[in-house]
C-alpha positions in Angstrom: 160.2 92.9 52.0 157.4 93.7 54.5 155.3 97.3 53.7 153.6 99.3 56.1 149.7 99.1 55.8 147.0 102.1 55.5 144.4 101.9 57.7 141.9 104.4 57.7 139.9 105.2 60.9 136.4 106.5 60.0 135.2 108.5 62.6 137.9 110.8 62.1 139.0 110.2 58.4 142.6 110.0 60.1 145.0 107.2 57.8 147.4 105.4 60.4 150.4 104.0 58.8 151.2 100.1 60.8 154.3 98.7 60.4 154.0 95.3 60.1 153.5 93.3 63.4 152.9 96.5 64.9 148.9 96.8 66.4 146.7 99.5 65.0 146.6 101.3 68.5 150.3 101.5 68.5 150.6 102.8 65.7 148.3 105.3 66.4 150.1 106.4 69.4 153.2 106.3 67.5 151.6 108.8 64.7 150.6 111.3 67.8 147.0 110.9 67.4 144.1 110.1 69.1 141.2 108.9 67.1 141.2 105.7 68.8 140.7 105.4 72.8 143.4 104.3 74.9 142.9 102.5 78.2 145.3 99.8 79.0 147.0 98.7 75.9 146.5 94.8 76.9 142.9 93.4 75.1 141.5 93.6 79.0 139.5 96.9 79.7 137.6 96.8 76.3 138.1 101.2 76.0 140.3 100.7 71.8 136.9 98.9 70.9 136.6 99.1 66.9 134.7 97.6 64.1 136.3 96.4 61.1 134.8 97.3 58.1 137.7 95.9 55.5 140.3 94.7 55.6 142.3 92.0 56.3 143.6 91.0 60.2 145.7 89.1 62.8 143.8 89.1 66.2 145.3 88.6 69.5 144.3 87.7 72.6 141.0 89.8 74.1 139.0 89.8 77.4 135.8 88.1 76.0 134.4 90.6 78.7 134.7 93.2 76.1 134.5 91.4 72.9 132.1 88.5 72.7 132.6 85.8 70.0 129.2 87.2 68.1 130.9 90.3 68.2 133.9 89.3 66.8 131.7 87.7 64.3 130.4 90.8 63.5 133.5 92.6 62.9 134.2 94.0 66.1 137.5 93.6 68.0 140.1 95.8 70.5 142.8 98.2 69.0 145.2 97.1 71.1 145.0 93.2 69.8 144.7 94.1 66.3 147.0 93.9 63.3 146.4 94.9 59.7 147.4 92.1 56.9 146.5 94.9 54.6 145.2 98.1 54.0 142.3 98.3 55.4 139.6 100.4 57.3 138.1 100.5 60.7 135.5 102.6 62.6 136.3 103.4 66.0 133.1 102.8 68.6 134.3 101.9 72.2 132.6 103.6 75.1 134.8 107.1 74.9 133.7 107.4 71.6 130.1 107.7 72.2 130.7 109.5 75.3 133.0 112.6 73.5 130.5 114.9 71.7 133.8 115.9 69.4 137.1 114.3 68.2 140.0 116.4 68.3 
């Protein structure tokens, strides 16, 4: 039988529970939080951008706009196209993140 993962987001110190499957943004939005940026859900406007700093993933399909394969390399990958193997932890640092002065 399949568990759901922990994944904790950093930034925030917020622990999103991902069903398995089920992408780490999803979840998120599932949870009713918002430690993560949202823009269109589909790997193409690059806003869910996060760094993986364990953990264990499946990556879909992203706009290589947004995520280059060095950065990949180096950990980083959308929200949206990502799904935890594991428990795991990532640090949220897409565009809105810099931007916000505060989380909520």
């Amino acid at each position: 039988m399949s568990r759901s993962h922990r994944v904790l987001e950093r930034v925030s110190g917020e622990v999103l529970e991902v069903r398995p499957g089920e992408s780490l943004l999803c979840a998120m939005e599932r949870h009713g939080k918002g430690c993560i940026p949202v823009g269109c859900r589909g790997g193409g406007c690059g806003v869910c951008k996060v760094r993986v700093v364990s953990g264990r993933f499946d990556f879909g399909a992203m706009s290589c706009r947004h995520i280059s394969t060095d950065e990949r390399g180096r950990g980083l990958a959308l929200a949206c196209r990502l799904f935890p193997l594991g428990d795991s932890e990532v640090q949220a640092c897409g565009e809105a993140v810099r931007a916000a002065p505060e989380q909520q």
